[in-house]
C-alpha positions as CSV (number, residue, x, y, z in Angstrom):
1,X,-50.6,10.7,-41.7
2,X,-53.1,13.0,-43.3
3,X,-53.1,15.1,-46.1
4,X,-53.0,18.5,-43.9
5,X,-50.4,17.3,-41.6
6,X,-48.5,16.6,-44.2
7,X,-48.6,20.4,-45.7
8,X,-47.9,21.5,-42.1
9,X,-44.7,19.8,-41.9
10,X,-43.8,21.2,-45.3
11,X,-45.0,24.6,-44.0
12,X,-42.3,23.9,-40.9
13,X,-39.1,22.9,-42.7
14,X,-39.2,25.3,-45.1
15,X,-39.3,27.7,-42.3
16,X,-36.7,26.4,-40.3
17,X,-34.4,26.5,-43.9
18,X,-35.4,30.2,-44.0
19,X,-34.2,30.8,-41.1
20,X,-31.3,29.2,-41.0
21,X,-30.3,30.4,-44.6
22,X,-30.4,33.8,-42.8
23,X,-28.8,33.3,-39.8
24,X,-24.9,34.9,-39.5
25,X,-22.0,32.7,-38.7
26,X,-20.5,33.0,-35.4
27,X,-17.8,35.7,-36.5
28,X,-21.4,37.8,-36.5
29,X,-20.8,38.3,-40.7
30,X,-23.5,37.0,-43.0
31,X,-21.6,34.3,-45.5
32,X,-23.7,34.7,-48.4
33,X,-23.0,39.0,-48.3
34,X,-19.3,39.6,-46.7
35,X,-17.1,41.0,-49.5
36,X,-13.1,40.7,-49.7
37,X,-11.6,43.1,-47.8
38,X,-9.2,45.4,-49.9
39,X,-7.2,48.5,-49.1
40,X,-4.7,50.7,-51.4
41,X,-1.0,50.1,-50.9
42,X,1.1,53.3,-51.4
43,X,4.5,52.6,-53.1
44,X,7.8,52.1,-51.7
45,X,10.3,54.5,-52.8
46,X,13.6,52.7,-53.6
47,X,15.7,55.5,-54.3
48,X,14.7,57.3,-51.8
49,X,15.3,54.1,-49.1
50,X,18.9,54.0,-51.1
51,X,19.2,57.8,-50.3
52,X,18.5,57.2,-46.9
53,X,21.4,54.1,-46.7
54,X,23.8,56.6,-48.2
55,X,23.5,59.6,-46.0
56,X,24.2,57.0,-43.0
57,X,27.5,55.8,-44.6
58,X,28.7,59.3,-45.1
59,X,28.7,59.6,-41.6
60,X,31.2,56.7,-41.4
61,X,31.4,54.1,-38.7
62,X,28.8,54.2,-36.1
63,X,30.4,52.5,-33.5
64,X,29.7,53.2,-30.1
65,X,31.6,55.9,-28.7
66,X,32.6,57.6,-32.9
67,X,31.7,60.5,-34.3
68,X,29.7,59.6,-36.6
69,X,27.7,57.7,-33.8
70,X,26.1,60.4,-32.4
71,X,25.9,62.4,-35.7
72,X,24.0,59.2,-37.3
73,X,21.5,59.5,-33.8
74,X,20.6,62.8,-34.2
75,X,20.4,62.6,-38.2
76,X,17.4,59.4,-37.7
77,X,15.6,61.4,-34.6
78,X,15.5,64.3,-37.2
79,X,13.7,62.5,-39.9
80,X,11.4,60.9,-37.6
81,X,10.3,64.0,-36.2
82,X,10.2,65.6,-40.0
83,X,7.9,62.4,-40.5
84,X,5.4,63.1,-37.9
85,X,5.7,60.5,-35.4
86,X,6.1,60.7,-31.8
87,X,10.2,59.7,-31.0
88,X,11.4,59.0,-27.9
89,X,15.4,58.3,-26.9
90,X,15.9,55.3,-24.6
91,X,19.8,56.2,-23.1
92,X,21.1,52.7,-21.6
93,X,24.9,52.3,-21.0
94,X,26.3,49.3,-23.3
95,X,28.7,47.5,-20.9
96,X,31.1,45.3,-23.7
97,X,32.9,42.6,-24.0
98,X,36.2,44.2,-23.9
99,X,35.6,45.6,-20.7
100,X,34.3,48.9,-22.2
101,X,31.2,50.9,-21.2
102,X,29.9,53.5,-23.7
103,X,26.2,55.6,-23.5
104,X,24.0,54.1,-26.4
105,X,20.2,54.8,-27.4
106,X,17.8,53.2,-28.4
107,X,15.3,55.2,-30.4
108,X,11.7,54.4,-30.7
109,X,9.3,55.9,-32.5
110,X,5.6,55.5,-32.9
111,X,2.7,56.3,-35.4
112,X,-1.0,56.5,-34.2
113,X,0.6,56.0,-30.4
114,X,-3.2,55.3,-28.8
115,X,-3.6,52.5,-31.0
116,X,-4.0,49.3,-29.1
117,X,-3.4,47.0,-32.3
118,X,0.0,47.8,-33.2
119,X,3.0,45.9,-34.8
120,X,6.9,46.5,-33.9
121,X,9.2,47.2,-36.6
122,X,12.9,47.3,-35.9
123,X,16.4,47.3,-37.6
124,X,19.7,47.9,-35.5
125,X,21.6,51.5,-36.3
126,X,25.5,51.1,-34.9
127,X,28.1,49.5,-37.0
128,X,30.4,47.2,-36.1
129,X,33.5,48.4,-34.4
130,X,35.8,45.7,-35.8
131,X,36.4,43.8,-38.9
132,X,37.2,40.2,-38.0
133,X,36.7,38.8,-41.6
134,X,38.6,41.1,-43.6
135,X,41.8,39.6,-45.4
136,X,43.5,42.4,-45.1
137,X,45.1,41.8,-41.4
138,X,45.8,45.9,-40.7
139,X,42.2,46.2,-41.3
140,X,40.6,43.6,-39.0
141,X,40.7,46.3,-36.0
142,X,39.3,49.0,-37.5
143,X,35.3,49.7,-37.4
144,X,33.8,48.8,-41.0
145,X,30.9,51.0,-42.8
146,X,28.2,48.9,-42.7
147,X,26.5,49.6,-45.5
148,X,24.4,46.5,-44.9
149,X,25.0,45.3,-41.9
150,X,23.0,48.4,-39.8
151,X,21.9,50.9,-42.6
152,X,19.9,49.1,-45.5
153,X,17.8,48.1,-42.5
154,X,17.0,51.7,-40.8
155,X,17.2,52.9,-44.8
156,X,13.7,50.7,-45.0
157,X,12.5,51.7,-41.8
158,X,12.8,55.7,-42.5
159,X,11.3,55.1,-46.0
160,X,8.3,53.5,-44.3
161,X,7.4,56.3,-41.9
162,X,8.1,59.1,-44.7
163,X,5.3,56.7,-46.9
164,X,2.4,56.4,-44.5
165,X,2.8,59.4,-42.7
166,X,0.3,61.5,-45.2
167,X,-2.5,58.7,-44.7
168,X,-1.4,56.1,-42.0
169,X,-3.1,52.0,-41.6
170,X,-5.7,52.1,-39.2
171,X,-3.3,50.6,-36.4
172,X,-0.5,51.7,-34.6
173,X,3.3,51.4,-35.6
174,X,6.3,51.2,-33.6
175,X,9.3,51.6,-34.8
176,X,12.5,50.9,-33.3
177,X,16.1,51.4,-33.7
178,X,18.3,49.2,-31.3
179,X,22.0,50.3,-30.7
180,X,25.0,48.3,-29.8
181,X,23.7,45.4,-31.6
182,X,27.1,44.7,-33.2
183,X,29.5,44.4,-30.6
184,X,29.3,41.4,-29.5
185,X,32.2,38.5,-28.8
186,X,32.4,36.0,-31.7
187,X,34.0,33.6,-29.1
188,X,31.6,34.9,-26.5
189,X,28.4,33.8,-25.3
190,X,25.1,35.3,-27.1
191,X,24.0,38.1,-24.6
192,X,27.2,39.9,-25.8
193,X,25.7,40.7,-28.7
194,X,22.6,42.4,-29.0
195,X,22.7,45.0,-26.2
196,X,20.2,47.6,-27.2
197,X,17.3,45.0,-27.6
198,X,18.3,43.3,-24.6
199,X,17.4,46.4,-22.6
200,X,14.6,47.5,-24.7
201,X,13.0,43.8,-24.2
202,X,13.3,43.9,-20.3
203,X,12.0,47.5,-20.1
204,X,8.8,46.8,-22.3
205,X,5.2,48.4,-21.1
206,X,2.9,46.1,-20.6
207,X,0.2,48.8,-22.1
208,X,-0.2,49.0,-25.7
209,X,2.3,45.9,-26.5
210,X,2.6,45.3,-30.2
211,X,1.0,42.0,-31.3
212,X,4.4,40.7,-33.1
213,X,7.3,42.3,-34.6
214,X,9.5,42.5,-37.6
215,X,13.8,42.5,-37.5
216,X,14.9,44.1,-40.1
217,X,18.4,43.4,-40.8
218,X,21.2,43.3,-44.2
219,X,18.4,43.8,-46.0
220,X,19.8,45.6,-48.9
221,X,22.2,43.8,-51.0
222,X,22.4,42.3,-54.6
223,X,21.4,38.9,-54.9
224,X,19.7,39.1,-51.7
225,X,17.9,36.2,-50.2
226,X,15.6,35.2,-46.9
227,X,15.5,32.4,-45.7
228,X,12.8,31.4,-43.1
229,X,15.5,31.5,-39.8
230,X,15.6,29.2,-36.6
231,X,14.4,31.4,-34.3
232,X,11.7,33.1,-36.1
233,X,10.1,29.5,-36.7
234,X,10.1,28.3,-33.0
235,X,8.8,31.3,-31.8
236,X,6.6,33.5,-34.3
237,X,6.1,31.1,-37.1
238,X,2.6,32.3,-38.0
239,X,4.0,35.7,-38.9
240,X,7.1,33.9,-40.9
241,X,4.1,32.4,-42.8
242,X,2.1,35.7,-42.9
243,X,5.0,37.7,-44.3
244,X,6.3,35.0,-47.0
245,X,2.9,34.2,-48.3
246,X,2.4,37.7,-48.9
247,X,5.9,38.5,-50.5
248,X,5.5,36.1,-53.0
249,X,1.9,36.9,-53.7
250,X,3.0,40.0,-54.4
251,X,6.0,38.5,-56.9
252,X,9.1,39.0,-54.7
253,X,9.3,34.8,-53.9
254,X,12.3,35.2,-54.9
255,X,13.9,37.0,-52.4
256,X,11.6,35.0,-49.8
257,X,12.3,31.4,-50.2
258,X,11.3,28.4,-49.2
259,X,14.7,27.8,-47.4
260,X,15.1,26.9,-43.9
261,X,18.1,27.8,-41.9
262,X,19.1,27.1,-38.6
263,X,19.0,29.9,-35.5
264,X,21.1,33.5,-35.7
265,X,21.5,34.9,-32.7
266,X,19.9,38.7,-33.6
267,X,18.3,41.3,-32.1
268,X,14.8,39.3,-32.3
269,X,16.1,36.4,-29.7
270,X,15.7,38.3,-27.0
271,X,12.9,40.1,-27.9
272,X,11.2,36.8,-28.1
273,X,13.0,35.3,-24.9
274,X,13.2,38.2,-22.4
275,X,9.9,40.3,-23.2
276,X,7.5,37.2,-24.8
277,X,6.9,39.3,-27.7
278,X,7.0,37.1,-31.1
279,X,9.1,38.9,-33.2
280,X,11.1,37.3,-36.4
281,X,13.9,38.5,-38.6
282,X,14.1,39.4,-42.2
283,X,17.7,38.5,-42.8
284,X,20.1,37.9,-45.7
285,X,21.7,34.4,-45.8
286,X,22.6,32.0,-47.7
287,X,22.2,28.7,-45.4
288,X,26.1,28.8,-45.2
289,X,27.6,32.4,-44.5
290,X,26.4,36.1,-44.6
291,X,27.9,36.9,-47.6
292,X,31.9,37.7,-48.4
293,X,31.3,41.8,-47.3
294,X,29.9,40.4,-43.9
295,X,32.5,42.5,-40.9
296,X,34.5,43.2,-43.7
297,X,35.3,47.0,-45.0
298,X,33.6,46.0,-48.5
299,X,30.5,46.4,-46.7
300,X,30.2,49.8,-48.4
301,X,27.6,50.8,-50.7
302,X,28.7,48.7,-54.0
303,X,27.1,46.0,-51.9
304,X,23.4,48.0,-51.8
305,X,20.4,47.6,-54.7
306,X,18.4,49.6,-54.4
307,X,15.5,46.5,-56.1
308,X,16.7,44.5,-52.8
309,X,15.5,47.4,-50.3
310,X,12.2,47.7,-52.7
311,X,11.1,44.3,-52.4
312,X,11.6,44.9,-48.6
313,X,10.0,47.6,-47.9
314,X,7.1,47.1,-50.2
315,X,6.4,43.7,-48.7
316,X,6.3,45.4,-44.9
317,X,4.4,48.5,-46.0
318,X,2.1,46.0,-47.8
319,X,1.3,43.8,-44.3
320,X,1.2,47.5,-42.6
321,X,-2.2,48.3,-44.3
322,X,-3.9,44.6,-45.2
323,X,-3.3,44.1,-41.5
324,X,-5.1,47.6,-40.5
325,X,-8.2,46.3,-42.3
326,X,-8.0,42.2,-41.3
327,X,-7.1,41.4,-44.6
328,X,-4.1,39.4,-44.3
């Protein structure tokens, strides 16, 4: 080989490296230029998210077919129409265990409706119409508060929209509130409980479906813990890692441990099951029980903290907006 074929093939490879130091990667996004994506979070208002659990137990027991039922319905479609989004009442009637029909709604609501990414966010509303677990036996048959158990979750849920609605994630939202969720047979098979999602899940549009959802639910107590939960894992286990990576990124690990529990039959089974959506729950557990209040009458507000439904609620409206800009 001579000496000018030998500077030619220089001349070609450095070339070729050129070119290939300047060619993108296949996401179309040059490596040695793409920045971290970063978006501002706007803070989660605990006391008003405690507010919010409060005026819902003044209303008493929401059990299907109450007063305060229907006064509770037309109290959350008020503030979601104050809050700007576009609500909708889905009227089913909840055929129960106890032989028992009532009317029930489901109430949805949705922020940036047009968007096609969007992500569900849910929490149940009624309150249980019994009190199996309370010691005090002339109790048991009465319908409990549900301080927890129902309100800490929609508490979160209202505080979200009132947040974002001033400067929304670039994505849509759907928020739903399932009914008759808590009258279902301990001794009974699973599809007692769970009523409102049930029908919400086999009535899903296929336009616009959300890309996963979020259960919401007893999300407000002291001393509150999530574990990562059955069903959530088999089905949607991606998000499970999405949203517990970025809780404790964020400092809130412990509330969102490590802990692995086996399946709860919850509103988010049958989301998962009857309309495909993944969908997990952010629940209170402790691997053993619900807690001592659970479908007892001390499931009042001494049970709520107001830190509990911050950590919450901050975490969601956290994955609301890196989500909206791909950064999570």
């Amino acid at each position: 080989m001579n000496q000018l074929n030998i500077w030619g093939l220089i001349l070609v490879i450095f070339f070729v490296a050129s070119c290939r130091s300047d060619k993108p990667n296949s996401s179309g996004s040059d490596v040695t230029t793409e920045m971290p994506k970063s978006v501002t979070v706007p803070s989660f208002d605990r006391d008003s998210a405690l507010a919010y659990v409060r005026t819902q137990v003044e209303f008493g027991p929401r059990n299907l077919g109450g007063a305060g039922h229907e006064a509770c319905k037309n109290w959350i479609i008020s503030k979601l129409n104050q809050f700007g989004t576009e609500v909708s009442e889905q009227k089913f009637k909840a055929d129960l265990y106890t032989g028992e029909s009532f009317p029930a709604t489901n109430i949805i609501a949705k922020i940036n409706p047009g968007h096609a990414h969007r992500i569900l966010l849910a929490a149940h509303w009624d309150s249980r119409h019994i009190a199996e677990k309370d010691p005090d036996d002339e109790l048991k048959k009465r319908p409990i508060l549900g301080a927890d158990d129902g309100a800490s979750g929609v508490g979160v849920l209202l505080e979200i929209a009132r947040t974002i609605q001033n400067s929304p994630p670039d994505l849509g939202v759907d928020l739903v509130f399932f009914d008759a969720e808590d009258h279902g047979d301990n001794d009974g098979q699973s599809d007692t409980w769970c009523l409102g999602s049930q029908y919400w899940a086999r009535n899903l549009h296929a336009n616009n479906r959300p890309q996963y959802g979020i259960l919401l639910d007893m999300v407000g107590s002291k001393g509150a813990t999530f574990p990562k939960e059955g069903i959530s894992v088999t089905y949607a286990n991606g998000v499970v890692e999405k949203v517990w990576n970025l809780a404790k990124s964020m400092g809130y690990g412990h509330y969102f441990t490590d802990t692995r529990i086996n399946q709860i039959v919850d509103d988010h089974l049958f989301v998962n099951q009857l309309a495909g959506l993944p969908m997990i729950d952010i629940i209170n557990h402790t691997g053993r029980s619900f807690g001592a209040y659970h479908h007892t009458h001390d499931d009042d507000m001494d049970v709520i903290d107001r830190n509990t439904l911050r950590a919450v609620g901050q975490v969601i409206t956290a994955l609301l907006y890196k989500e909206s800009v791909g950064a999570i």
